[in-house]
matplotlib code that plots the C-alpha trace (Angstrom):
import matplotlib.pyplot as plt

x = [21.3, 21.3, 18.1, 18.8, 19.1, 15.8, 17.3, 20.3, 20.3, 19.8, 23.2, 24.3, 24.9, 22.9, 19.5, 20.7, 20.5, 17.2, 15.6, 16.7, 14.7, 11.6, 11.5, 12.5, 9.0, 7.1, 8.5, 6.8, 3.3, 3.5, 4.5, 1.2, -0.4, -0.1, 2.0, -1.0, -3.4, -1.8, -1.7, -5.5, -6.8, -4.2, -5.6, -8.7, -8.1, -6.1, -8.7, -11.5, -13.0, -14.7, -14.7, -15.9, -13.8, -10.5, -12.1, -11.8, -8.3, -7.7, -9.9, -9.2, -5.7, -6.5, -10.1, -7.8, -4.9, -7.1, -9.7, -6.7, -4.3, -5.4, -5.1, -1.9, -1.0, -2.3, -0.1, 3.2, 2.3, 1.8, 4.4, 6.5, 7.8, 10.5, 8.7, 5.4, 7.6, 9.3, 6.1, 4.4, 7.7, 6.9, 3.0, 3.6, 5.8, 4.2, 0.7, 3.1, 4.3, 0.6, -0.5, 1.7, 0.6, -3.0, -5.2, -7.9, -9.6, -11.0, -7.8, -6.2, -8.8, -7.9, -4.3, -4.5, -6.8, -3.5, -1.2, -3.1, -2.8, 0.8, 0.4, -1.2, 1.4, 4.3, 3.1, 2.3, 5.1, 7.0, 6.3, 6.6, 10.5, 10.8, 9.8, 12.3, 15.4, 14.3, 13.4, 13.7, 10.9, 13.2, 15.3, 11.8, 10.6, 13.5, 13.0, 9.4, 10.5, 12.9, 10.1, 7.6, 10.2, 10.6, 6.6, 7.6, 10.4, 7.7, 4.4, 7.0, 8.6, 5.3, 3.7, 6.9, 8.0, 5.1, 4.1, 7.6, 6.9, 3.3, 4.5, 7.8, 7.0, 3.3, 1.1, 2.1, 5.7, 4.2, 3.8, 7.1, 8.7, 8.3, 10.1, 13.6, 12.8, 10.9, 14.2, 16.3, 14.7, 14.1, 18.2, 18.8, 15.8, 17.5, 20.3, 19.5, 16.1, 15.9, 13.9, 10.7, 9.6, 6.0, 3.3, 0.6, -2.6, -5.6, -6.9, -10.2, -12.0, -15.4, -14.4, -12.0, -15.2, -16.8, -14.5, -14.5, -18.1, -18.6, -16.0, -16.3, -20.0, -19.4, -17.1, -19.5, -22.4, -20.4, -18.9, -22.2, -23.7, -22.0, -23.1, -27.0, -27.8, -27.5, -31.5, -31.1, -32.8, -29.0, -27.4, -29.2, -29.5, -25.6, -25.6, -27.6, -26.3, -22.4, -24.0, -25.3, -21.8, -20.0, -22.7, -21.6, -18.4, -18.6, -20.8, -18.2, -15.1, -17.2, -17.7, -14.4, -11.7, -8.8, -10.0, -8.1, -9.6, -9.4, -12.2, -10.9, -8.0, -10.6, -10.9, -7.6, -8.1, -4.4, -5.5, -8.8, -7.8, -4.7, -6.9, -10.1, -7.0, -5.7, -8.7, -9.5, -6.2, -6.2, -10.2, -9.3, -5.8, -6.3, -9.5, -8.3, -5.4, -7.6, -10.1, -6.5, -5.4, -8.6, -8.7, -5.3, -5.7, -9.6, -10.3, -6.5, -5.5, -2.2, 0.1, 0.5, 4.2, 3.1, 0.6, 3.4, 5.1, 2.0, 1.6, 4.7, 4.3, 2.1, 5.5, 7.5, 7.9, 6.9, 10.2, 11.0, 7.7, 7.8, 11.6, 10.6, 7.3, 9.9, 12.3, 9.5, 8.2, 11.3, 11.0, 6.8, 5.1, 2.5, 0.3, 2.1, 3.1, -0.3, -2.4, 0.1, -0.1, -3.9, -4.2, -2.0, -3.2, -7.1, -6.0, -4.1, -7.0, -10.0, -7.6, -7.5, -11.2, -10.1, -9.4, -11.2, -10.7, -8.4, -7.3, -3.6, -1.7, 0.5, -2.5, -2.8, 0.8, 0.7, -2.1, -1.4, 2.4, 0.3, -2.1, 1.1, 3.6, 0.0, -0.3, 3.3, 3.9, 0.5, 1.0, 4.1, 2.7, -0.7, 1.0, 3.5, 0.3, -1.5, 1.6, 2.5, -1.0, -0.9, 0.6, 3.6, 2.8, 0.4, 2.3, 1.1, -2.3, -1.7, 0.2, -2.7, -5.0, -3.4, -2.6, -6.3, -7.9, -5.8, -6.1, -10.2, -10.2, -8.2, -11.1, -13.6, -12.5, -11.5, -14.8, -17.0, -15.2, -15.3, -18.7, -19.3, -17.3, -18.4, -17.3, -18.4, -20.0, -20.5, -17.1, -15.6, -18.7, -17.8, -14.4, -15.3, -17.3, -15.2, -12.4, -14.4, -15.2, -11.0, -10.4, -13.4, -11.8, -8.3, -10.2, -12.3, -8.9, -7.9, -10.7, -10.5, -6.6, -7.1, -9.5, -8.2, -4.2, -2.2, 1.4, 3.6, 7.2]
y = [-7.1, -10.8, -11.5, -10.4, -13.1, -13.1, -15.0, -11.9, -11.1, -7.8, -7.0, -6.9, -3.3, -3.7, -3.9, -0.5, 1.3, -0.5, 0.6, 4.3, 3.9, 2.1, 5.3, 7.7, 6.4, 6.7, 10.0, 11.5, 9.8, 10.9, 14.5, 14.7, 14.1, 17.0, 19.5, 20.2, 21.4, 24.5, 25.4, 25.1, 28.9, 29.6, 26.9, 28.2, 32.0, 31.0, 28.5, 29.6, 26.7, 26.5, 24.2, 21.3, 22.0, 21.9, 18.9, 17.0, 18.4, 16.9, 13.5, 12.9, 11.9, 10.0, 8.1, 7.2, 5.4, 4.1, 2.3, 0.9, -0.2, -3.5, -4.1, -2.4, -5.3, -7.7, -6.4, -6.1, -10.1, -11.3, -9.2, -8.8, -5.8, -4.3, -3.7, -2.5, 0.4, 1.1, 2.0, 3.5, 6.2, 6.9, 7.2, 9.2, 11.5, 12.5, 13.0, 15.5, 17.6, 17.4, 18.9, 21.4, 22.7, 22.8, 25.3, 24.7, 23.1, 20.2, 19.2, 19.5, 17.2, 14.7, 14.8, 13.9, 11.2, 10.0, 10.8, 8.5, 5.4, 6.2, 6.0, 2.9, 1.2, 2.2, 1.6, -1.9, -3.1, -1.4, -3.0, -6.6, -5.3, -4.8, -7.8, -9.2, -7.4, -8.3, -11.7, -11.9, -10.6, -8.1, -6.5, -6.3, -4.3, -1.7, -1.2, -1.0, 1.5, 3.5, 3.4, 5.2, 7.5, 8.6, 8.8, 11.2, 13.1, 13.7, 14.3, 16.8, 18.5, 19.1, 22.1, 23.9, 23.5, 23.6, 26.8, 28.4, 26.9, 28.9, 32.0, 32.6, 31.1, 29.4, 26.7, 24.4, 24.1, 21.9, 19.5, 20.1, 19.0, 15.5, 15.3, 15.3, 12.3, 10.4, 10.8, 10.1, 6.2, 5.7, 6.0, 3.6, 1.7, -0.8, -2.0, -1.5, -3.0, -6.9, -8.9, -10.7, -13.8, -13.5, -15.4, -15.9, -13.3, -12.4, -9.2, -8.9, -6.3, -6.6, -6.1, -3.5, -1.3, -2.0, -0.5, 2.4, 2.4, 2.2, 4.3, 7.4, 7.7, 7.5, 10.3, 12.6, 11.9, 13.3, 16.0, 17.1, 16.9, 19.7, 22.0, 20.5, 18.9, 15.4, 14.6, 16.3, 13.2, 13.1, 12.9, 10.2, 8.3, 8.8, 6.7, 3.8, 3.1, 3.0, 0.3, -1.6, -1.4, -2.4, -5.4, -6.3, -6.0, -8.2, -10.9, -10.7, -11.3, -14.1, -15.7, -15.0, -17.6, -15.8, -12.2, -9.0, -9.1, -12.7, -12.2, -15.2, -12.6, -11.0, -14.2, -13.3, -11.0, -8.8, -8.5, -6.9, -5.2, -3.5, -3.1, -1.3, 0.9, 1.9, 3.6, 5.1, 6.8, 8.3, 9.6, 11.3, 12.7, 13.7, 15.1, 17.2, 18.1, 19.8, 21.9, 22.7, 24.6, 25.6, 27.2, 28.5, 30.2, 31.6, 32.3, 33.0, 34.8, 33.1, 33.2, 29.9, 29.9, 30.6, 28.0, 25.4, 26.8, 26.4, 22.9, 21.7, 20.5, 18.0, 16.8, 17.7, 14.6, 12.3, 10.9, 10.2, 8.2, 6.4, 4.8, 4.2, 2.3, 0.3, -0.3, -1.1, -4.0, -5.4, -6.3, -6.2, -6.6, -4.2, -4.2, -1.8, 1.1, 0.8, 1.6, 4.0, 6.4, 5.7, 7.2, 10.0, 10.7, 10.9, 13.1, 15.4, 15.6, 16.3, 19.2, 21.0, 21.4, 24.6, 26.5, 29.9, 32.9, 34.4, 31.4, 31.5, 29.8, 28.5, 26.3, 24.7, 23.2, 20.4, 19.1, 19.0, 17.4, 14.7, 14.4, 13.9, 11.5, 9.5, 9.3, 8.0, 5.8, 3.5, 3.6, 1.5, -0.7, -1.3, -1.7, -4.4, -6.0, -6.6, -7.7, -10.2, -11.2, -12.4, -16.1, -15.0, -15.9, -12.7, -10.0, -7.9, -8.6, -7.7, -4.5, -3.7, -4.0, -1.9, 1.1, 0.9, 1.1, 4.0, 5.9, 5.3, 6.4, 9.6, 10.3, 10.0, 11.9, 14.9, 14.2, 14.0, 16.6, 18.8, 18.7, 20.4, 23.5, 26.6, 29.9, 32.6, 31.8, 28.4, 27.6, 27.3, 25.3, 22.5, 22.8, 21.7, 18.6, 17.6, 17.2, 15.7, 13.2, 12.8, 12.0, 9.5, 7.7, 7.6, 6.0, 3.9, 2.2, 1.8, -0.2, -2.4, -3.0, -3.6, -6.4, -7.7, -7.4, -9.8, -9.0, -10.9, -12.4]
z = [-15.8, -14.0, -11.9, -8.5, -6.1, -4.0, -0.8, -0.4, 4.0, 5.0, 5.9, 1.8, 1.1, -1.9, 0.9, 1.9, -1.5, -2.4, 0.7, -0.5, -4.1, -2.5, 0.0, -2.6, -4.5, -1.2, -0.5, -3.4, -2.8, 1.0, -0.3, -2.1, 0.5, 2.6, -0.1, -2.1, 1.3, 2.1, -2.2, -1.9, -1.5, -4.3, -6.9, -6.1, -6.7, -10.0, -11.0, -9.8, -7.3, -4.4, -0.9, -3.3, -6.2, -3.5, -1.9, -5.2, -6.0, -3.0, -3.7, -7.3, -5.9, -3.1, -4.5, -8.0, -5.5, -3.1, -5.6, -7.4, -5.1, -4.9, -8.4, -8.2, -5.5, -7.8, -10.8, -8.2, -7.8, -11.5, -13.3, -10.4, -8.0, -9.3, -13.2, -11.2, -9.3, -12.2, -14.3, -12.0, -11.6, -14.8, -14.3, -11.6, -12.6, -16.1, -13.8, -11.9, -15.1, -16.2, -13.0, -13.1, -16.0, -15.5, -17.2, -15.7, -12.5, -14.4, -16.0, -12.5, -10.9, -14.2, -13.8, -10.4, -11.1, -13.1, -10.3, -7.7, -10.2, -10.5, -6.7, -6.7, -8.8, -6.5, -2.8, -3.0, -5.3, -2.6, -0.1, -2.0, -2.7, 0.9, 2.1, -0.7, 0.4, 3.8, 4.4, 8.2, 10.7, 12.6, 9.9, 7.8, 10.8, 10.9, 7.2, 8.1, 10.3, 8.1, 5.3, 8.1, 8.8, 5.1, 5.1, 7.9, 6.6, 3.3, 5.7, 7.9, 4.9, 2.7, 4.1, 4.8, 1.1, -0.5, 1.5, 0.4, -3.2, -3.1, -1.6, -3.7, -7.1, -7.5, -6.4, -9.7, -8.3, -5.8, -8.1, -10.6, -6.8, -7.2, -10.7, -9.7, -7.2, -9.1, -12.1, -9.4, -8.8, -12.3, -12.5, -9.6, -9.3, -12.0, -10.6, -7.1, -6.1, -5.8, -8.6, -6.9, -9.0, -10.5, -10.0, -12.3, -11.6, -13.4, -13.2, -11.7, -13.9, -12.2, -8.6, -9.5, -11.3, -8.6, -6.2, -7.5, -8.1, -4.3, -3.4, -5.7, -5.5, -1.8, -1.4, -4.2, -2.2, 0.6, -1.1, -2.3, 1.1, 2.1, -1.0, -1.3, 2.5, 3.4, 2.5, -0.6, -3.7, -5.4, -2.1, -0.9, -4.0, -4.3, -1.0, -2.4, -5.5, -3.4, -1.4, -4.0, -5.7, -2.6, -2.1, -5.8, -5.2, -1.8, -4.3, -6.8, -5.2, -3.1, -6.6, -8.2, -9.2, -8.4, -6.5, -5.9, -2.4, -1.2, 1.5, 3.2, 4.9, 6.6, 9.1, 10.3, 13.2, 12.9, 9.2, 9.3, 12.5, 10.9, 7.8, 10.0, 11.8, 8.5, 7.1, 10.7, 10.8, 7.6, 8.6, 11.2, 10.3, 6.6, 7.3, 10.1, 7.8, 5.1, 7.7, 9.7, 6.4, 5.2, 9.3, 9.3, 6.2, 5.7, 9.9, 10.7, 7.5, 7.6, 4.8, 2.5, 4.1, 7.4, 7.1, 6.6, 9.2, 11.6, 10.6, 11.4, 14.9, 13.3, 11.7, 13.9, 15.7, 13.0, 12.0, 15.3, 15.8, 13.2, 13.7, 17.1, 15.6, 14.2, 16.8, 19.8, 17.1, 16.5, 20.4, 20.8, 17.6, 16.4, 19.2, 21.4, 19.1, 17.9, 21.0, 22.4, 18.9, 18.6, 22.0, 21.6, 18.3, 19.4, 22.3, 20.0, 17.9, 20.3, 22.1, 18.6, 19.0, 21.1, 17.6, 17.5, 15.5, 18.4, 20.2, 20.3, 18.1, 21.6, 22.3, 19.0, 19.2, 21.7, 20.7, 16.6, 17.7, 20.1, 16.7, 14.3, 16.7, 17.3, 13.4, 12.7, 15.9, 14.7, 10.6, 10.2, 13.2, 11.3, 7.8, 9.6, 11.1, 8.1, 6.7, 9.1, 8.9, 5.4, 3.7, 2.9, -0.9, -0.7, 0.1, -2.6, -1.9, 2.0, 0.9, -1.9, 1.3, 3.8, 1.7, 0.1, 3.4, 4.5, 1.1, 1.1, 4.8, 3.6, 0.9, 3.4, 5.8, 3.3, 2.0, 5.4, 7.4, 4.0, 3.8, 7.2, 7.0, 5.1, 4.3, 6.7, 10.7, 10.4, 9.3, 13.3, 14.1, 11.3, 11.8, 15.9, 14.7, 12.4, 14.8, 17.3, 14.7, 14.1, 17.5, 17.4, 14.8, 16.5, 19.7, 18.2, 16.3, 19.2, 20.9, 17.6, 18.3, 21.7, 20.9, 17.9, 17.7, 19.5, 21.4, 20.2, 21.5]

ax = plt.figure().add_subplot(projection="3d")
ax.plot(x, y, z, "-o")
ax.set_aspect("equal")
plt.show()
């Protein structure tokens, strides 16, 4: 096939039908994201794990995408965008067929190691073919806003299906979902998604080990502070040794020739704003996500199906935020949608700390639809930011950034609030601080936006 023009306008139908294969790849990463929570007691009966085991089910995934996204940016920006998406379908959906077939706990936690570099090859690429088959600033952001709204259709749809998936057939056919879509974009992602012109990249080997040095002894020191207490000799030594990677990593990419994390971005207030938001979000959000179906399930008994069921008001609304995110940038910039979901969101969150083992269920629902409309109104706002934020020559890079951020503030806050629930009593008292801790992190994101992200005309 001829190299795809990269100047085409947005109104070319061929935009159209590369926007559906980009979201078609995003679908399935947002998926995983909230499918596999309400399979967790199930993986654990079948294979035998406990809180910490689920955590990493849960971690593997999101610590694998998160530590390699930037290199994944990197790749999307030496090799070019369309070759990067199309390997990491592949990745991604052989990780998928291996997960399914786990026979063991171990072997899942691996596979989903495997799945979150798939992950990491197809988000950022993504983005760099967006910002190719949309080269102007307000059809970008509608595409910005479609791609949210995708992330929404995929965040809204997970529980529900995968709870149906659990309840009818098992908890591997939660991952044997993603197959179909992923074959789907391999057909069309071909012929359909516009070529972006390389640009010579090194890989930065050291600052990428390093990464995931800091970040994965990070999130097992938090993990095992919930099993051995957080003044426990491994715990804390666990928390030293990931600061003396991330100093490393900080000294290394201040030394490198050509970086995966140019720390020269951070100086740009919109991009380490919209960076700071990112990981914030995905705390509070994905952290309250796992103790909400660890809650639902082990204090309210509730069926894997009726789980997803439950959950939904968290979705409810999130395709409708998220297109909106895009429409009120189109006129505002970032800086609106941003404060109005981080306020909503932290609201939401801190009026789920009313969850008891009778509360009725009528209580929980306002407050988990403010938590989920919050959630989707800031993300494609924040993403745009750091976007925007970026030369445009470093779009992967920006994208690489964005997605990292959110992905290691997903770990964390699987990891953190994890660590403070337990089977039993105590397991309502955790569950209370950990949301209080969500709803911090939505408020503090939005004291940083406040200060930091600009309106713009």
């Amino acid at each position: 096939m001829e190299t795809i023009e990269l100047e085409r306008t947005e109104a070319r139908p061929t935009s159209s039908l590369a926007l559906v294969v980009i979201c078609l790849g995003y679908f399935m990463v947002i998926v995983d994201t909230t499918v596999v929570n309400v399979a967790l007691p199930a993986i654990g009966r079948d294979l035998h794990g406990g809180v910490s085991g689920l955590q990493w089910v849960v971690d593997a995934y999101t610590l694998s995408f998160a530590g390699l996204l930037l290199t994944g940016g990197a790749l999307a920006e030496r090799l070019g965008g369309r070759r990067v998406f199309g390997a990491g379908l592949v990745v991604f959906a052989a990780a998928s067929a291996a997960c399914g077939l786990a026979p063991s706990l171990g072997f899942l936690i691996g596979a989903r190691l495997v799945q979150g570099a798939g992950a990491a090859l197809l988000v950022p690429s993504s983005l760099v073919l967006l910002q190719a088959a949309y080269p102007t600033r307000a059809g970008r952001a509608r595409a910005f806003g479609a791609w949210g709204a995708i992330a929404g259709i995929g965040a809204a749809s997970g529980p529900v299906v995968g709870g149906l998936l659990v309840t009818e057939w098992s908890w591997r056919g939660v991952f044997f979902l993603n197959l179909p879509f992923a074959l789907a974009a391999m057909a069309l992602a071909r012929r359909a998604v516009p070529a972006t012109a390389p640009r010579p990249r090194g890989v930065d080997l050291p600052g990428q080990l390093l990464a995931i040095a800091g970040l994965g002894l990070l999130t097992w020191s938090l993990v095992r502070a919930g099993e051995a207490g957080w003044t426990s000799a491994p715990v804390l030594a666990g928390f030293v040794l990931s600061a003396a990677a991330w100093a490393g990593f900080a000294w290394a990419e201040y030394r490198a020739a050509d970086p995966m994390l140019p720390l020269q971005l951070f100086t740009r207030p919109a991009f380490a704003a919209g960076s700071l938001v990112g990981l914030l979000i995905n705390l509070g959000f994905y952290g309250q996500l796992f103790l909400m179906s660890l809650y639902l399930q082990d204090v309210r008994r509730y069926s894997a199906l009726v789980t997803g069921l439950a959950l939904l008001p968290e979705a409810a609304l999130l395709i409708v935020a998220s297109t909106a995110s895009g429409r009120i940038m189109a006129r505002t910039g970032p800086r609106t949608p941003m404060l109005a979901g981080l306020t909503l969101g932290g609201a939401g969150l801190l009026g789920l700390v009313v969850a008891g083992a009778h509360t009725s269920y009528l209580l929980l629902v306002a407050p988990m639809g403010a938590a989920g409309f919050g959630m989707a109104l800031t993300m494609p706002a924040a993403t745009a930011s750091v976007i925007e934020a970026a030369p445009a020559d470093r779009g992967g890079i920006a994208a690489g950034v964005i997605n990292a951020a959110r992905q290691a503030g997903g770990v964390l806050g699987v990891a953190l609030l994890g660590s403070l629930v337990h089977a039993g009593t105590a397991f309502l008292s955790g569950l209370h601080v950990g949301l209080l801790i969500a709803a911090v992190a939505f408020f503090a994101a939005a004291v940083i936006t406040f200060g930091a992200v600009k309106h713009t005309d």
